[in-house]
N, C-alpha and C positions, 0 to 999 in steps of 0.2 A: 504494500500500500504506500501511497506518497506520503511522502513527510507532512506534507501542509495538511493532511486530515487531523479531524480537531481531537485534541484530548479529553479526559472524562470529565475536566472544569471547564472546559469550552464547551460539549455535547450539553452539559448541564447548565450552562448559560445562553445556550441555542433552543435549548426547551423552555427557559423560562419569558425567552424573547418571544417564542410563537405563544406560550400561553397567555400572555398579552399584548400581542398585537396590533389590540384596535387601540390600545393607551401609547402606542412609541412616539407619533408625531408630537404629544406630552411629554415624554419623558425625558429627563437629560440623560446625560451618558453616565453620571454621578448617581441620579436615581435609580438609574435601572442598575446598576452595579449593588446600591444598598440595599434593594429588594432581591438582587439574587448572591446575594452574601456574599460577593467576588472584586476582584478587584477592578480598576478603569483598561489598566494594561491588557486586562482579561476580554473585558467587553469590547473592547478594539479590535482584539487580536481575533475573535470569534466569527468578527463581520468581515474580517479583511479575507481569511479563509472561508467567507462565504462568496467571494469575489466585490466585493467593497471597497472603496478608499476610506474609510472609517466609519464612525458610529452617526458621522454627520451627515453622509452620503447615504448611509442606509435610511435611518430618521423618514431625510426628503424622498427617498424613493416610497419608502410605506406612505407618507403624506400623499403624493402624485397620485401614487394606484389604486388609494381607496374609491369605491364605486360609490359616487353622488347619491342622495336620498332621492328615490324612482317615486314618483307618484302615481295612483292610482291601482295599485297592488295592495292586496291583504298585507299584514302584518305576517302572517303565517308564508305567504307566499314571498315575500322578503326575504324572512330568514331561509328559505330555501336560495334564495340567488343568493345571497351574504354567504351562506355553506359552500358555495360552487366558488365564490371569489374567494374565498380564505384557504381554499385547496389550490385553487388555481396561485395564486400570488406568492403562498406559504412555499408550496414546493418548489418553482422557480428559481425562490431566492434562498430556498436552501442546498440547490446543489453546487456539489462542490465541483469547478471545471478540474483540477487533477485527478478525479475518481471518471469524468466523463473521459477525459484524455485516454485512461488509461484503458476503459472499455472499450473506445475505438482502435487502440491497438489490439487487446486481445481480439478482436471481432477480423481483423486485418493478419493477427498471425496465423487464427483457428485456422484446418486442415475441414474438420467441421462442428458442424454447431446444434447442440440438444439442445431444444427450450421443454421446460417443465412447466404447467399452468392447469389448474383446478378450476370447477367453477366457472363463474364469470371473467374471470381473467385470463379466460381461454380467449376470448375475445382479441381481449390486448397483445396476448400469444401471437394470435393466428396474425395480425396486423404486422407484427415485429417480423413474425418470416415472413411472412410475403415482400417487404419492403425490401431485405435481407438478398430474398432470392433477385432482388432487382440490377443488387451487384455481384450475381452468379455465384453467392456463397451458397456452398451446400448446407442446407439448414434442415431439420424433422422436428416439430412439435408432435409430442407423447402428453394425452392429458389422463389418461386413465391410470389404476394406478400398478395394474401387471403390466404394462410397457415399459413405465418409467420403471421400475425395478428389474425387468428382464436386459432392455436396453442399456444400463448405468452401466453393467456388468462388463459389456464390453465400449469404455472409454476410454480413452488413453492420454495419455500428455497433448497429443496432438487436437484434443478437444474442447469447444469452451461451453460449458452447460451456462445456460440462462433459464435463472429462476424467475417466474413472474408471479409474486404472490402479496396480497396484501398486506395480511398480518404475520407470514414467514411461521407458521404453527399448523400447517398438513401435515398429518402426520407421514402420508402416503409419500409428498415430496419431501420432506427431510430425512426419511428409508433413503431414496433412491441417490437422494444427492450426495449423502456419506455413503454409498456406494461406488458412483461416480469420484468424488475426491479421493475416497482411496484408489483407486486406479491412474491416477494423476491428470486428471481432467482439471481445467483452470475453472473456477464458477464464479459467473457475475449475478449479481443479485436485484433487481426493479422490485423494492417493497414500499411500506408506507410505513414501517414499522422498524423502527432502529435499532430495538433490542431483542430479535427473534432469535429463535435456532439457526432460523434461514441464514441470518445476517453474521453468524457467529461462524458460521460453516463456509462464508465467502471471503474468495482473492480481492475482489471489488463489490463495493454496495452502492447502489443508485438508491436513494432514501426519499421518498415524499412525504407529504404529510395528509393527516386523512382528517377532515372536522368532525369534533365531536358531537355538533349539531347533527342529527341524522335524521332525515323524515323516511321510516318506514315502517310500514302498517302491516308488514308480514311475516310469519314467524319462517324465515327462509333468508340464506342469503343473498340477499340484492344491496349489499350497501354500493357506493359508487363505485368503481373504478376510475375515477377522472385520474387520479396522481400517476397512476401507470401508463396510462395514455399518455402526461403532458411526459414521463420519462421515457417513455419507446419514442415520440414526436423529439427529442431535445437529441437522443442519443444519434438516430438515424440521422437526424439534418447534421449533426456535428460528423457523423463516419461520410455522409454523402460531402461534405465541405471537403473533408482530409483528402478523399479520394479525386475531388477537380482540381487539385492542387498541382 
């Protein structure tokens, strides 16, 4: 992993930034330092490795991006676009470009490439290969979960698994993927979850953020997938950039 990835006082000063969010164009850089018990040095150094010029530059960028009071919209139906924009904004400006960097070279060295995807985020899967296959890499999405564990088996050095999973806790892809790692497969990771299995078992992690706001009315899961989308949209336009170069 790159050096500029953040330490556990930064990852913990990165969480306490997104947990409030909508208060940063308030906040100094002193404030928010004393509310998450850290230093200024700390809260500088958090933003700059989120690609930032510092806590001032970030500040105005949250200021800029918040979405105006819409009129004519429920209160209920607000918070649901307020949910879509605090996914969409939050993730963006939480990746980090040396963990993107580095996915684009693995994706450029692979020989080939497993995607693993459950669920809904088969979706996201199917999207990332086909894009994938646009630049003639050989890619196979396995979403079921005797494939993914059939298939792991034979992985080699030569391979890069890409996991796409929300909350990085299937049980079925974290079988296959420490199947796969032990065989010397490189794994990258598109979760929304920063402390998963997933993420602890990966070379690189693409990390989004998921809102806790959630409107769903069914006992199944449908939560969103936007953060996997805006991560497979950021990663491929950054491999398809490298590769017109």
């Amino acid at each position: 992993m790159a050096g500029r990835n953040l330490s556990s006082a930064e990852s913990y000063t990165w969480k306490m930034i997104q947990d409030n969010y909508e208060n940063i164009p308030q906040l100094s850089i002193s404030a928010l330092a004393d509310l998450a018990h850290v230093s200024i040095s700390t809260v500088n150094r958090t933003v700059k490795k989120k690609g930032f010029a510092g806590y001032s530059d970030f500040r105005y960028s949250v200021k800029e991006n918040r979405t105006s009071h819409r009129r004519g919209f429920s209160k209920e139906v607000l918070e649901a676009i307020s949910k879509n924009e605090e996914e969409l904004l939050k993730t963006i400006n939480g990746i980090l470009p040396e963990s993107i960097e580095e996915a684009v070279q693995a994706i450029e060295d692979s020989t080939n490439i497993i995607i693993f995807a459950r669920g809904l985020s088969i979706n996201a899967a199917q999207e990332m290969k086909q894009k994938l296959q646009l630049w003639h890499k050989n890619v196979i999405l396995y979403d079921d979960a005797r494939s993914m564990h059939y298939f792991a088996k034979f992985a080699t050095k030569e391979t890069l698994l890409v996991v796409i999973s929300l909350f990085g806790e299937t049980e079925e892809i974290i079988d296959a993927t420490r199947i796969a790692k032990t065989n010397g497969a490189k794994i990258l990771v598109l979760t929304a979850t920063q402390n998963s299995t997933v993420t602890r078992l990966a070379d690189i992690s693409l990390v989004g953020y998921k809102s806790h706001l959630e409107v769903n009315y069914f006992e199944l899961d449908v939560h969103s997938r936007l953060p996997l989308y805006i991560l497979v949209r950021v990663l491929f336009d950054s491999y398809s950039i490298y590769k017109n170069k």
